[in-house]
C-alpha positions as CSV (number, residue, x, y, z in Angstrom):
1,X,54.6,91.3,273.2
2,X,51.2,90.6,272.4
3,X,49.8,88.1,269.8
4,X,47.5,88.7,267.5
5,X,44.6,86.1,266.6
6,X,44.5,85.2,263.2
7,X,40.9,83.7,262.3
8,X,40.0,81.5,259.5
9,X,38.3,83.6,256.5
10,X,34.7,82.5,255.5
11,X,35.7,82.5,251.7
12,X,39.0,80.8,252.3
13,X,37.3,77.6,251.1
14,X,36.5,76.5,247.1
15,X,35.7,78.7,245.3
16,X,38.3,81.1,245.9
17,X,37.5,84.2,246.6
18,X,40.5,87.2,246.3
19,X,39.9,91.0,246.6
20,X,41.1,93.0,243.4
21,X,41.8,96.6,245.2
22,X,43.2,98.5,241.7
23,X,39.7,97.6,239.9
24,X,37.7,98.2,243.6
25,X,36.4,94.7,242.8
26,X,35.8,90.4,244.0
27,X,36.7,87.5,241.9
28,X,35.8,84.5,242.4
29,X,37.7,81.0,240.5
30,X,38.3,77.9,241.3
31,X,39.2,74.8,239.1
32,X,36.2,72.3,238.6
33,X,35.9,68.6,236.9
34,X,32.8,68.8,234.0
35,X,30.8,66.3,233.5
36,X,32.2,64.7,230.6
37,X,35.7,64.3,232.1
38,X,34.0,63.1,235.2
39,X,32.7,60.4,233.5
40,X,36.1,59.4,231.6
41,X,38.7,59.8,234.5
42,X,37.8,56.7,236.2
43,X,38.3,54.3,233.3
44,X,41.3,56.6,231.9
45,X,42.9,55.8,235.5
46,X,41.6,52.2,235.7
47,X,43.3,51.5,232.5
48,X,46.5,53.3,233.9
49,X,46.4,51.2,236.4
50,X,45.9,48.0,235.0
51,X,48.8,48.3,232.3
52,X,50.9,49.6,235.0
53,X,49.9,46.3,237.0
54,X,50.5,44.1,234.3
55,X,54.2,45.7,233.7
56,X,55.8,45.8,237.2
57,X,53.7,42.1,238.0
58,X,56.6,40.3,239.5
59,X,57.4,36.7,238.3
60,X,56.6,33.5,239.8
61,X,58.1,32.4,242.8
62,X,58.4,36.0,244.3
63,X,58.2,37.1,247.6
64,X,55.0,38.4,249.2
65,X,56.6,42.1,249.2
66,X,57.0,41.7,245.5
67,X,53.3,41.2,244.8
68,X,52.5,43.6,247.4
69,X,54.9,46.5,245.5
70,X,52.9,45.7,242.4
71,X,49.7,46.1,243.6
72,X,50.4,49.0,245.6
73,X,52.7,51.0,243.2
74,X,50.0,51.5,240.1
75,X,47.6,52.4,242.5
76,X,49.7,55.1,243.6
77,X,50.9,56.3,240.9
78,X,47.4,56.1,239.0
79,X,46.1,58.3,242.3
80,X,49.0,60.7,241.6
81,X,47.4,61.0,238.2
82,X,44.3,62.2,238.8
83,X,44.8,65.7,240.2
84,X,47.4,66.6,237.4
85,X,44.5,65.1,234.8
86,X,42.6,67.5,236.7
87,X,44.4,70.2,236.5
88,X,44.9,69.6,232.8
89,X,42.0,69.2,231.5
90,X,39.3,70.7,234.1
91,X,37.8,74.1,233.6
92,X,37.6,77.2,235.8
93,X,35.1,79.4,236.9
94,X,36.0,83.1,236.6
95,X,33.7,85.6,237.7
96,X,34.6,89.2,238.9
97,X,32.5,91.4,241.0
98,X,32.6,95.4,240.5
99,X,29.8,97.8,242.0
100,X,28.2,98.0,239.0
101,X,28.6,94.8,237.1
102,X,29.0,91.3,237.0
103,X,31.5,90.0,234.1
104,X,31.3,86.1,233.5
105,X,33.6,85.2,230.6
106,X,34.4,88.7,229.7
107,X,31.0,89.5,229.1
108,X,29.3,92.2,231.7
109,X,26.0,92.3,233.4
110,X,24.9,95.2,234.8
111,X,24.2,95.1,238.5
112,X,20.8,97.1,238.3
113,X,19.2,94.3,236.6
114,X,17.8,91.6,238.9
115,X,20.8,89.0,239.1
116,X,20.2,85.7,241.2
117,X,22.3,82.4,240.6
118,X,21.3,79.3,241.2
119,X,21.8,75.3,240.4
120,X,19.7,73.7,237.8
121,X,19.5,70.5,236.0
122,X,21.5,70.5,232.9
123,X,20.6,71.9,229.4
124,X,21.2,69.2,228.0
125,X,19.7,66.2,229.8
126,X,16.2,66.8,228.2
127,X,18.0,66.6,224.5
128,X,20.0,63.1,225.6
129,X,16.7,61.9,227.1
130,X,15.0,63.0,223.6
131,X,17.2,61.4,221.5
132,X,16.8,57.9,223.7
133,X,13.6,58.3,222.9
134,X,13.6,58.6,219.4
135,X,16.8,55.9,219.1
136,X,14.8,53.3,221.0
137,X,18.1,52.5,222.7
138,X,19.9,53.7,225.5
139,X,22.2,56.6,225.3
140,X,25.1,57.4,228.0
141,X,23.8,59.7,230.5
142,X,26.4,62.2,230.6
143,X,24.1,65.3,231.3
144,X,21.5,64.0,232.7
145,X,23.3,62.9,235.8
146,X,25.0,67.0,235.7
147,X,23.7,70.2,237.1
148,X,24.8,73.4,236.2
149,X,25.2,76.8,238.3
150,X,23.3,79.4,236.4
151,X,22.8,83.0,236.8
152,X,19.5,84.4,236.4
153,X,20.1,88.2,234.4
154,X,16.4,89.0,234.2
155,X,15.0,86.6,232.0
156,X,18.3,85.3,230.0
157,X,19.7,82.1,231.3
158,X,23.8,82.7,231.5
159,X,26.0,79.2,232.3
160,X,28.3,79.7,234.8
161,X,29.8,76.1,235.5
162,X,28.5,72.5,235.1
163,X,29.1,69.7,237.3
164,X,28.6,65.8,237.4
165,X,26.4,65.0,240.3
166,X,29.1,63.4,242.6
167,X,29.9,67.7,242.9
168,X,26.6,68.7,243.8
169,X,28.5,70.1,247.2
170,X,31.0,71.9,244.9
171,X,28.0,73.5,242.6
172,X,25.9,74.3,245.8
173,X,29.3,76.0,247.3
174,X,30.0,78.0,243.9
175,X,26.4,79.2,243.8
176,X,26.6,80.5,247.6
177,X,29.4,82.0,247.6
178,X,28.5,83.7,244.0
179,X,24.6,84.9,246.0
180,X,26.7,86.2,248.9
181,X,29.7,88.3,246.9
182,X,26.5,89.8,245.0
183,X,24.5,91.0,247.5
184,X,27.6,91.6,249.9
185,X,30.0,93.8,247.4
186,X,29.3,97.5,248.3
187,X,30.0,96.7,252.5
188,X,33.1,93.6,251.6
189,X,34.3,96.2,249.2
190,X,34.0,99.0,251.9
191,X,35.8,97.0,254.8
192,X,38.4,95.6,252.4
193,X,39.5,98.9,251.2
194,X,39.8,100.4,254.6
195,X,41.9,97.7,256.0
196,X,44.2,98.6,253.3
């Protein structure tokens, strides 16, 4: 009996790319942390983790295990935290492929229309920088350190996804994968249908 080789496929990775064959189109998703949230998880889970410390802290004359356990524990369970925060309060891109047209949060594009994507800075880092400017004090810098994945639909600017700068890898993944599933459809489309 012979085995067949199962190969790893190139859009297995984030974002998630699965073929639709009723609708003869792509979609690609995936979950993503925004900026904002980026910013707040770390303090959200610090301060987890601190009341957590402070509750489980064993009393005096303890073992060494003891004050290992509650050091340990909060930071595990604070760790355990963080995807379900995540996956709580993150956002998803959605964006679905046909021959024809692009839809991006239930709105279509046409296809025929010169379509690139791309990752630029933020929209709104130039207003945050303005109004620290104007204030004369300092503001958080929530969007300026962000970049967003765009799509270019002629000359309109269309938001796909933004992301803090520690996701610059996820942003520059989203916007290849989103260049190559455009330009790609008609022949993915093609294979995909025949394998079926």
């Amino acid at each position: 009996m012979e085995q067949t080789k199962r190969y790893v496929s190139p859009l297995a990775s984030w974002p998630h790319t699965r073929l639709i064959p009723k609708e003869a189109a792509f979609r690609v998703w995936g979950l993503y942390t925004p900026p904002l949230l980026a910013m707040v998880l770390p303090v959200f889970v610090g301060t987890i983790w601190f009341f957590l410390l402070a509750a489980i802290y064993p009393p005096e004359g303890s073992s060494e295990w003891a004050y290992l356990y509650a050091y340990i524990t909060p930071a595990f369970v604070a760790g355990a935290m963080v995807p379900v925060i995540q996956g709580l309060t993150g956002s998803w891109v959605n964006v679905k492929f046909t021959p024809d047209a692009v839809r991006v949060c239930f709105q279509d594009y046409a296809r025929s229309v010169g379509i690139t994507f791309r990752r630029e800075e933020h929209e709104e880092a130039i207003k945050e920088a303005q109004r620290e400017l104007d204030t004369g004090r300092r503001q958080p810098q929530i969007f300026r350190n962000a970049v967003q994945v765009v799509m270019r639909y002629g000359e309109q600017r269309v938001v796909i996804a933004s992301f803090p700068n520690t996701e610059i890898a996820k942003a520059d993944a989203l916007v290849l994968r989103l260049q190559f599933v455009h330009e790609n459809i008609d022949e993915m489309l093609r294979s995909a249908l025949i394998e079926e």
